[in-house]
C-alpha positions as CSV (number, residue, x, y, z in Angstrom):
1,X,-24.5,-23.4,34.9
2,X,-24.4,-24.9,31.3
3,X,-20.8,-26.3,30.3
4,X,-18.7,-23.5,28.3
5,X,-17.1,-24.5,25.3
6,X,-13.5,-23.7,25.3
7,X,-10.9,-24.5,22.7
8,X,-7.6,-24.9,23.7
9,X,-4.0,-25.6,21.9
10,X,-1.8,-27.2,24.1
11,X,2.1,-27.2,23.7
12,X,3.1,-30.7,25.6
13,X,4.8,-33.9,24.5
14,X,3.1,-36.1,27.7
15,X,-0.6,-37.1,26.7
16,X,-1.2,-38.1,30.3
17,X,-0.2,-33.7,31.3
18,X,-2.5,-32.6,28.5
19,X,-5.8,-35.2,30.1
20,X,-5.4,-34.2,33.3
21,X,-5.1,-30.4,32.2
22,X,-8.5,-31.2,30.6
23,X,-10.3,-32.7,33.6
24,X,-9.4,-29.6,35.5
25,X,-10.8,-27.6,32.8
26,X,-14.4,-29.8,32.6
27,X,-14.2,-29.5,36.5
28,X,-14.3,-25.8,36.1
29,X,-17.5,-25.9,34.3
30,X,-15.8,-26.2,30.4
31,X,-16.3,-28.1,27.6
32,X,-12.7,-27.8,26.0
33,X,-11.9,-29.0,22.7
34,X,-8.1,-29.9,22.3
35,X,-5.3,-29.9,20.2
36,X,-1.9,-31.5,21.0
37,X,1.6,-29.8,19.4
38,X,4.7,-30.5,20.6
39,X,6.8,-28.5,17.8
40,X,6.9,-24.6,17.1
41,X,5.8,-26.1,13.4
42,X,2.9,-27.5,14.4
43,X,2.0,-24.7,16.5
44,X,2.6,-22.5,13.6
45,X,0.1,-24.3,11.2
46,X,-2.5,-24.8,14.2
47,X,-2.7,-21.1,14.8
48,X,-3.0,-20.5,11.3
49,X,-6.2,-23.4,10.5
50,X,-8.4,-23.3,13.6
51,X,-9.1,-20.6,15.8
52,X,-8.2,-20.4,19.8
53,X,-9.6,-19.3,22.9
54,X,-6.2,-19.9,25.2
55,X,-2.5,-21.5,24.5
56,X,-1.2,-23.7,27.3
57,X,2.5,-24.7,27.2
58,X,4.6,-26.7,29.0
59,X,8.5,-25.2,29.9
60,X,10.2,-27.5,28.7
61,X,9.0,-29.6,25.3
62,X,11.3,-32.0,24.4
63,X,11.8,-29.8,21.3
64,X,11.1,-26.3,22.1
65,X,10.4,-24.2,25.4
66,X,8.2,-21.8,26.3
67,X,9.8,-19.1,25.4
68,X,9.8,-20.5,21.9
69,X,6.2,-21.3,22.1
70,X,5.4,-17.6,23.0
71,X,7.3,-16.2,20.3
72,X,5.7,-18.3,17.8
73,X,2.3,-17.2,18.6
74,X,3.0,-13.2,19.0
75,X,5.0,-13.8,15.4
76,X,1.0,-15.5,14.3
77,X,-0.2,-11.8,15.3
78,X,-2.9,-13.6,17.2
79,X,-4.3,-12.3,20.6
80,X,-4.8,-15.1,22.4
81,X,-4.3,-16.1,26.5
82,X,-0.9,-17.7,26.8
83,X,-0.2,-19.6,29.9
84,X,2.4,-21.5,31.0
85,X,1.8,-24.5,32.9
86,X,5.2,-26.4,34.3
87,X,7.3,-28.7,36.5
88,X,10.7,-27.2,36.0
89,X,10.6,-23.5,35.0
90,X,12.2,-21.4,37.9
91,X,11.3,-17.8,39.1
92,X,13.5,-16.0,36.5
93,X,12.4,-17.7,33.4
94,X,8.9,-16.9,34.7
95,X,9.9,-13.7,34.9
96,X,11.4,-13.3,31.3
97,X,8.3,-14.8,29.7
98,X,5.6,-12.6,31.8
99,X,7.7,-9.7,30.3
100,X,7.8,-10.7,26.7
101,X,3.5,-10.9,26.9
102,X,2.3,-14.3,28.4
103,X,-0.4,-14.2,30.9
104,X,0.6,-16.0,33.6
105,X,2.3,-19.2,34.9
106,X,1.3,-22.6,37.3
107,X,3.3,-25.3,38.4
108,X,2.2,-28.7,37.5
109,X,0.5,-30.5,40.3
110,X,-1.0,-27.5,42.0
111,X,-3.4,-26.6,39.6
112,X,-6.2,-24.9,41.8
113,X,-5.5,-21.7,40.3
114,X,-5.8,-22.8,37.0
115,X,-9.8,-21.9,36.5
116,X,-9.8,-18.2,37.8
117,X,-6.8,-17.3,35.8
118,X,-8.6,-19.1,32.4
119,X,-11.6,-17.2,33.4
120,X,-9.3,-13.8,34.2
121,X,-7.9,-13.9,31.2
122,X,-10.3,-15.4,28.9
123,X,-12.6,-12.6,29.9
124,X,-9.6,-9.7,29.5
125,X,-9.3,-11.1,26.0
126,X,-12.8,-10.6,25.2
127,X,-12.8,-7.1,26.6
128,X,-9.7,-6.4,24.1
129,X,-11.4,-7.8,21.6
130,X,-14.2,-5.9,21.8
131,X,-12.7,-2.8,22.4
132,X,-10.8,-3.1,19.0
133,X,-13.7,-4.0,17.3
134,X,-15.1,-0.9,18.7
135,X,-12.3,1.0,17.4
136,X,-12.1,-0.8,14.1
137,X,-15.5,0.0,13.1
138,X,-14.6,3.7,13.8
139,X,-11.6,3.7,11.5
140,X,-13.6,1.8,9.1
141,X,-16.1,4.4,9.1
142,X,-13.3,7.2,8.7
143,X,-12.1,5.2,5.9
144,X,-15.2,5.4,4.1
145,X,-15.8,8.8,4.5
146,X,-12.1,9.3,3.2
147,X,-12.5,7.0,0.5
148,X,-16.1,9.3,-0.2
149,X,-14.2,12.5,-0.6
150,X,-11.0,11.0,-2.1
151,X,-13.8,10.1,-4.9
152,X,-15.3,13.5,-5.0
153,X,-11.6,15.5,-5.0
154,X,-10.2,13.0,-8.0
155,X,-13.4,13.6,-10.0
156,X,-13.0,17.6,-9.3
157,X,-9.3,17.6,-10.5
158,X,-10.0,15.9,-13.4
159,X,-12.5,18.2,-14.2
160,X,-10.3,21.0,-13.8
161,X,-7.3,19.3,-15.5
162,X,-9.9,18.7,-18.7
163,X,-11.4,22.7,-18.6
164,X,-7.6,24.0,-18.5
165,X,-6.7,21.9,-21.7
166,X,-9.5,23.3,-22.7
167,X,-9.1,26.7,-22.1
168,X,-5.5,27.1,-23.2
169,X,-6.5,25.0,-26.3
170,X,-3.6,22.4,-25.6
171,X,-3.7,18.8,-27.5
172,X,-6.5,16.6,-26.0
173,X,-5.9,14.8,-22.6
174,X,-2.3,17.0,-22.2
175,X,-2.7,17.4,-18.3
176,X,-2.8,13.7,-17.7
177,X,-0.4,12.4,-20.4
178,X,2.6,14.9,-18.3
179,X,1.0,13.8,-15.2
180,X,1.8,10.3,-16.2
181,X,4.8,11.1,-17.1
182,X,6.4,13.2,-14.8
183,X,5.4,10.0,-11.8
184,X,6.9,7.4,-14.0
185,X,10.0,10.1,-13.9
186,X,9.3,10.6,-10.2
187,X,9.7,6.8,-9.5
188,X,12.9,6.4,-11.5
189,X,14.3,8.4,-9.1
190,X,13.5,6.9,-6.3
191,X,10.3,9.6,-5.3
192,X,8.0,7.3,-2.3
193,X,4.2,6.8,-3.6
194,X,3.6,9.3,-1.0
195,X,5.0,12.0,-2.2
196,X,3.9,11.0,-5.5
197,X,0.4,11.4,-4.5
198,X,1.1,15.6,-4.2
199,X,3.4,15.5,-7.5
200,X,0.6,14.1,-9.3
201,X,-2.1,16.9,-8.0
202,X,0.4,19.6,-8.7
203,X,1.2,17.9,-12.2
204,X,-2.7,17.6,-13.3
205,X,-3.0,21.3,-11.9
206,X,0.4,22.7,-13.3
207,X,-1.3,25.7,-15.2
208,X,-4.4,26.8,-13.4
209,X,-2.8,30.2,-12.9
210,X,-3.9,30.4,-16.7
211,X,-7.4,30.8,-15.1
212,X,-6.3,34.3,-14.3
213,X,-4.4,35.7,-17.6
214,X,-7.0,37.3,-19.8
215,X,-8.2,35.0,-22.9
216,X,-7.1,38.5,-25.1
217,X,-3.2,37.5,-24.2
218,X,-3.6,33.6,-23.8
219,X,-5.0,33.4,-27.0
220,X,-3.2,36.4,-28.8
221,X,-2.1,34.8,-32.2
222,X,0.7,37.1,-32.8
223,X,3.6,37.8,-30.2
224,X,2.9,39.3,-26.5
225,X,4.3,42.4,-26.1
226,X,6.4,43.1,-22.8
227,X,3.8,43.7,-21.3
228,X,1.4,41.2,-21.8
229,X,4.1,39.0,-21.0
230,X,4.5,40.4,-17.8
231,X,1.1,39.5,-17.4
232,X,1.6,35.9,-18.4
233,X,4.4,35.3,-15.9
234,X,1.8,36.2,-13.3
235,X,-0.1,32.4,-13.5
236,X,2.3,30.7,-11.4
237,X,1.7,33.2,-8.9
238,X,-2.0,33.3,-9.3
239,X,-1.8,29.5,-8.8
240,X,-0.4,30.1,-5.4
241,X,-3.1,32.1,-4.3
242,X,-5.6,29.7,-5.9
243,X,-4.6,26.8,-4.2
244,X,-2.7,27.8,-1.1
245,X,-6.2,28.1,0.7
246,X,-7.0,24.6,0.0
247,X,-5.4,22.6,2.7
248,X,-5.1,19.3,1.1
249,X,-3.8,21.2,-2.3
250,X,-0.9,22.9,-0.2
251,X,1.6,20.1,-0.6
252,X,1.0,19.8,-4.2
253,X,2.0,23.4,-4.7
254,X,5.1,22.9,-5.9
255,X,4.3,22.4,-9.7
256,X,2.2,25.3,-10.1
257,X,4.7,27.6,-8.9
258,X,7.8,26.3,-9.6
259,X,7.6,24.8,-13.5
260,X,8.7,27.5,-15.3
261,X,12.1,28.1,-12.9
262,X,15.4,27.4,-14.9
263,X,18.3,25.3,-13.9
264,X,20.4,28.6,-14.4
265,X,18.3,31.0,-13.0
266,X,16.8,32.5,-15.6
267,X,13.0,31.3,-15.2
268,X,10.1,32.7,-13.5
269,X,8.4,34.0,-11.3
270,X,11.4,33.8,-8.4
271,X,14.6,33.1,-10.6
272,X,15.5,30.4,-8.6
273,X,18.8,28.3,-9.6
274,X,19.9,24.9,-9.2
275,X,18.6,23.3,-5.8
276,X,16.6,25.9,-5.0
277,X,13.9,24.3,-7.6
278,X,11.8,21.7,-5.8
279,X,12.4,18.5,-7.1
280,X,9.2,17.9,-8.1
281,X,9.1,20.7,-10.2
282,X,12.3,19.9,-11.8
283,X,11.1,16.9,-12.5
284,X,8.0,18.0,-14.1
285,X,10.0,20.5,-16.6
286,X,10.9,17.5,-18.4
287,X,7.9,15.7,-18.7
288,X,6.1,19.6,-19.6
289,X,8.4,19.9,-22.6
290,X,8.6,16.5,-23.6
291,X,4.9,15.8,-24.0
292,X,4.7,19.6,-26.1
293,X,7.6,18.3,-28.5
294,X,6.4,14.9,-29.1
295,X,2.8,16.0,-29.5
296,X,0.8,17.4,-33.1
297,X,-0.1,21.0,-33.0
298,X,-1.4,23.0,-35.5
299,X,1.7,25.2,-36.3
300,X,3.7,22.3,-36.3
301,X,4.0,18.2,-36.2
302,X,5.3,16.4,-33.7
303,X,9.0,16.0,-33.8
304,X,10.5,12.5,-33.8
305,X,11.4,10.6,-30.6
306,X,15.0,11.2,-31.8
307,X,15.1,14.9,-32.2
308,X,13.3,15.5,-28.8
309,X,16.0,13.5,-27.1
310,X,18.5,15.5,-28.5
311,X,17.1,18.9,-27.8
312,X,16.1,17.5,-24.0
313,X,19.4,16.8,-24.0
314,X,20.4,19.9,-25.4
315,X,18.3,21.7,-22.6
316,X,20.6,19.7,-20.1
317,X,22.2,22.4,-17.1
318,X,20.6,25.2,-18.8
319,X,16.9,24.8,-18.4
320,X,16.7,21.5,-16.9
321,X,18.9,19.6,-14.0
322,X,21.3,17.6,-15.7
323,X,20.2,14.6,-12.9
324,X,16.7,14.5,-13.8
325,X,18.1,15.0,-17.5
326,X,19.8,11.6,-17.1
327,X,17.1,9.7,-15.8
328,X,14.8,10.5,-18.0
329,X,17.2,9.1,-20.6
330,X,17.8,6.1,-18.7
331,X,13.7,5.6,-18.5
332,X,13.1,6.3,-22.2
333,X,16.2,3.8,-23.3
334,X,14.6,1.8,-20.8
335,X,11.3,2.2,-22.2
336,X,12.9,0.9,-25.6
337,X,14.7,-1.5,-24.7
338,X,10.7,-3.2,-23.7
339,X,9.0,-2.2,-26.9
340,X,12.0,-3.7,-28.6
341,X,11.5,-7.3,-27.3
342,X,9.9,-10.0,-29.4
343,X,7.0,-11.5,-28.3
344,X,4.8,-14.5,-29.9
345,X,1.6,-12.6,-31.3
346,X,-1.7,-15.0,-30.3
347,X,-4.0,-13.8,-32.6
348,X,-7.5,-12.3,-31.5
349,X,-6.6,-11.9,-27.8
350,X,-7.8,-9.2,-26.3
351,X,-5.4,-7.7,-22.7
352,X,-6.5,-9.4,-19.6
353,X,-7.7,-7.0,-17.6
354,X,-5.3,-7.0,-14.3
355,X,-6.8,-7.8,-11.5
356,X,-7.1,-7.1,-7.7
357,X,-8.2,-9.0,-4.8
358,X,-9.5,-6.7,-1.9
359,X,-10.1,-8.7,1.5
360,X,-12.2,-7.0,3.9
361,X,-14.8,-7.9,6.2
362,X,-16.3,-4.0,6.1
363,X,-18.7,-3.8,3.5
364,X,-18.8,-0.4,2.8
365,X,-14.9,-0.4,2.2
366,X,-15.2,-3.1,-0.5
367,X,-17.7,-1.4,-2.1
368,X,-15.8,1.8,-2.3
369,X,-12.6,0.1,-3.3
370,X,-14.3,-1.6,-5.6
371,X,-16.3,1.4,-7.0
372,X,-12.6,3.2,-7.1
373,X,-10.1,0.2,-9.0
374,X,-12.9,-0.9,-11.7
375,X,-12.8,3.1,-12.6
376,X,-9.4,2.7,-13.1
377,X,-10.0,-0.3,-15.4
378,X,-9.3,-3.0,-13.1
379,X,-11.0,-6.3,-12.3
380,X,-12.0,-6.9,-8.7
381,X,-12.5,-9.8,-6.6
382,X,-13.7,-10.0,-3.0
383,X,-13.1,-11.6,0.3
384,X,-15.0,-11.3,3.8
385,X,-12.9,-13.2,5.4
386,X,-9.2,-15.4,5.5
387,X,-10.8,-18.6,4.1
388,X,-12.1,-17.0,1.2
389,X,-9.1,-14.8,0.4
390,X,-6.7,-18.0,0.4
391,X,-9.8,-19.8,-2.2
392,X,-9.8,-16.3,-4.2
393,X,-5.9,-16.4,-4.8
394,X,-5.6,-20.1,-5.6
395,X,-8.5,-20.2,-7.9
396,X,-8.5,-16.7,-9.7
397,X,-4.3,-15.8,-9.3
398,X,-5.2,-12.4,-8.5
399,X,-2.1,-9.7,-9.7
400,X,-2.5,-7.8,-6.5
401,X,-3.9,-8.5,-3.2
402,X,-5.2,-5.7,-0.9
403,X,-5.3,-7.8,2.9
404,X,-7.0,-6.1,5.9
405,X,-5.2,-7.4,8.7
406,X,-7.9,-7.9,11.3
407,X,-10.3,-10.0,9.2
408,X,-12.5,-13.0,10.7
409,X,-10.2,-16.3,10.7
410,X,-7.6,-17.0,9.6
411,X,-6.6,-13.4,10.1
412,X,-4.8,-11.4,7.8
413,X,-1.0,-12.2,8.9
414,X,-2.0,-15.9,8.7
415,X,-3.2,-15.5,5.1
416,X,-0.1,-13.5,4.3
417,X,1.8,-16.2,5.3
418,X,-0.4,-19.2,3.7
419,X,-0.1,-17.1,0.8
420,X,3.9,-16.6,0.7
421,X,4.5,-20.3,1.7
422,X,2.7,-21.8,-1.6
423,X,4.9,-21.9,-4.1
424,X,1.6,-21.4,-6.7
425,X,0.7,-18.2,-4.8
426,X,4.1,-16.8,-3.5
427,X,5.0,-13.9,-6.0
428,X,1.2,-12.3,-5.5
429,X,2.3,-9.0,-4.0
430,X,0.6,-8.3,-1.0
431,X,-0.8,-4.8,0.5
432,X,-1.4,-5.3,3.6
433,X,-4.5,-3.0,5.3
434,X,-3.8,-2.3,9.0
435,X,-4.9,0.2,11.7
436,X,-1.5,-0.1,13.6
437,X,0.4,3.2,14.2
438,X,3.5,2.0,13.6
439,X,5.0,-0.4,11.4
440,X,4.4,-3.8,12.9
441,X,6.2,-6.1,10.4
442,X,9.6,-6.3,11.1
443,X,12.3,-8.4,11.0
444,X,12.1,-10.2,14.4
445,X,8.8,-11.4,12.9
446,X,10.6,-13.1,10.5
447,X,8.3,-11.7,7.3
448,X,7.8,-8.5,5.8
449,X,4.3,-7.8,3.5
450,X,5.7,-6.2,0.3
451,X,3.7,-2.9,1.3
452,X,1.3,-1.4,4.3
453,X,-0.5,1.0,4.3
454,X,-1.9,2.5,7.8
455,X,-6.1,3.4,8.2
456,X,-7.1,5.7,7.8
457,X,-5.8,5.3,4.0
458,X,-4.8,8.0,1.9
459,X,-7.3,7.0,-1.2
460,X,-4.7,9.0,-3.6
461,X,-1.3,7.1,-2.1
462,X,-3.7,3.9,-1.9
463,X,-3.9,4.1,-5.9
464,X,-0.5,5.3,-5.9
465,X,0.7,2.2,-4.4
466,X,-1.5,0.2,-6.4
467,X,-1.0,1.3,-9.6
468,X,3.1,1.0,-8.7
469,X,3.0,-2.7,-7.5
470,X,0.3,-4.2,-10.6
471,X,3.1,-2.2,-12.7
472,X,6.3,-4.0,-11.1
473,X,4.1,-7.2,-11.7
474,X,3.5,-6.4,-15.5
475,X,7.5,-5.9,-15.8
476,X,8.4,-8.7,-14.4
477,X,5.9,-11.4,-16.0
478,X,6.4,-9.2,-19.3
479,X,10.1,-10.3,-18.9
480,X,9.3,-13.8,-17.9
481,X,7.6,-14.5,-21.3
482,X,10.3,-13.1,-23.9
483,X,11.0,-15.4,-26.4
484,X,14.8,-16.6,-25.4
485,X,17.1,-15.5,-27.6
486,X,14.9,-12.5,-28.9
């Protein structure tokens, strides 16, 4: 049988322990390659450079245990074959650390079992690996075909958001500037990006009820009479029975039917009051009439920023909740406050484009994640694999990095945490990729990614996310370079 090459870290302070665990090993038909720790430090940094086939570790290191050692590499995220291998660890610590994950133990000096529980578990680790590789490639493949359709839906929207303007003659690019609006509004108020993925559907497609007035009454140039308006009060019904059929449209449906209710009661089509309004669509109202006020049309000019905060204001426990009333106020003074700031001009230079790392070993992900942020005007890099993604962020200083998790070495947790522990690279936000039903970063772990995002990903909450964190970014470097003083 040819030798079998085997690379093992071992956690042990005696060189003469660690030769004669590698004898054993050569006498068992392996070739191991070696490293020495003997500090949950080193460890750390060895399971983050080089990859592993098994951990070995002693009980009792002069300056950590076993236990330590364990909970240093399940913190790496790492699945490797950890084995204890000891003089003075009794049944019940044995006990403890076979039920927090490691493979199995030996006492030193009686080492014959050693080989078939390497071989057990080195060939239990393979069949895990291979089984999530399995699986991997089949989320991978749902991702793409998510990512596929997510393209086809957003460019189907946006068609129908561009034919409404059209239809109801509204100011060029309407639908998307209160779409814009009402989830800058949304986020002020604390709205998740998932959630913000349905307002922004409902938002684009506020008025396609429209589609079923008559273009006799929604382009009448003199008044309606009752009962043409009668008619007219009809879209935000029609838009329920438009879109209530399309699953994936369902939890968007709130806008559509909802933006013409009143704070008071006295809206449409249900005369709902208060509460009863779905946020989102209360949200929205503002947004709706801010954009109409502040925008040329051809009865009238667009009213000054001053004057359309007074008569929002005005509007305030009437048609609009007095909440969303306030934090809209709050965003525009906000808003002002920015524009205010004085910043040194550099003449002739043009807005760097921001840009996104995505780090993904699937090819047809990258491209489609490419294919989606550069239509959004962003600039992307790519990675294939941890060593490249830590060379991509210290070269290019990426605004955003999007981190698969289970990437070839280092893996995606050992980036992360190259990545936050460089001083150069530490304020990159991170979005981390990961196939894991639940969330897996917690605080035991002792780091937490500044996002995650489960596969298979939402393409919609994906850019969501995205387009949330670059902007947290632009706020805070925006700050960082004010003139002091200004």
């Amino acid at each position: 049988m040819l030798p079998r090459p085997l690379r093992v870290l071992i956690v042990e302070d005696s060189e003469d322990d660690a030769e004669l665990l590698m004898l054993e090993l050569e006498r068992g038909g392996y070739t191991p390659a070696f490293r020495r720790v003997e500090t949950a430090e080193d460890m750390q940094l060895a399971l983050g450079t080089e990859p592993w086939d098994l951990v070995v570790s002693d009980h009792s290191v002069r300056q950590f245990d076993s236990h330590t050692a364990l909970h240093t590499l399940k913190t790496s995220g790492l699945d490797i074959p950890f084995i204890i291998v000891s003089g003075t660890i009794g049944e019940e610590q044995a006990v403890r650390a076979m039920k927090a994950g490691a493979s199995d133990y030996l006492i030193k000096g009686r080492l014959a079992r050693l080989i078939p529980v390497v071989e057990r578990e080195i060939a239990d680790a393979q069949a895990r690996h291979a089984r999530r590789a399995a699986e991997r490639t089949l989320r991978d493949r749902e991702q793409q075909a998510l990512l596929e359709t997510a393209a086809a839906y957003e460019t189907t929207l946006a068609g129908w958001a561009r034919a409404l303007d059209l239809r109801d003659r509204e100011t060029e690019g309407h639908s998307q500037r209160v779409t814009d609006l009402t989830l800058q509004l949304a986020r002020t108020m604390g709205i998740s990006d998932a959630d913000a993925v349905h307002i922004r559907r409902g938002a684009l497609l506020h008025d396609i009820g429209k589609m079923g007035i008559p273009d006799s009454v929604l382009h009448k140039p003199s008044p309606l009479t009752a009962e043409e308006w009668e008619l007219m009060r009809r879209h935000p019904t029609y838009a329920v029975q438009m879109l209530a059929p399309i699953e994936y449209l369902q939890p968007a449906l709130a806008i559509p039917h909802c933006h013409h209710e009143r704070w008071d009661g006295s809206g449409y089509p249900q005369g709902l009051c208060g509460e009863e309004i779905p946020l989102a669509a209360r949200i929205f109202a503002i947004a709706d009439i801010w954009d109409a006020i502040r925008s040329d049309r051809p009865y009238r000019a667009a009213w000054s920023e001053q004057r359309a905060l007074e008569y929002v204001t005005s509007l305030s426990g009437t048609h609009l909740d007095p909440a969303v009333v306030s934090a809209f106020l709050e965003l525009r003074r906000s808003a002002q406050t920015e524009a205010s700031v004085v910043h040194p001009v550099v003449e002739d230079a043009p807005e760097r484009k921001r840009r996104i790392l995505v780090v993904d070993d699937y090819e047809s992900n990258i491209t489609l994640l490419n294919r989606w942020l550069v239509s959004d005007g962003f600039e992307v890099l790519t990675a294939a694999n941890g060593t490249d993604a830590l060379d991509q962020a210290a070269r290019n200083r990426p605004d955003l990095i999007l981190l698969d998790v289970h990437i070839p070495e280092p893996n995606g947790i050992a980036v992360w945490q190259h990545l936050k522990s460089d001083p150069a690279t530490a304020s990159i936000p991170v979005i981390f990729l990961s196939a894991l039903p639940a969330p897996y970063y917690s605080a035991e772990r002792q780091f937490t990614p500044d996002e995650y995002l489960i596969k298979p990903i939402d393409a919609y909450e994906l850019r969501a996310r995205v387009h949330h964190a670059i902007e947290q970014t632009s706020i805070t470097q925006h700050r960082q370079t004010r003139v002091p003083g200004a």
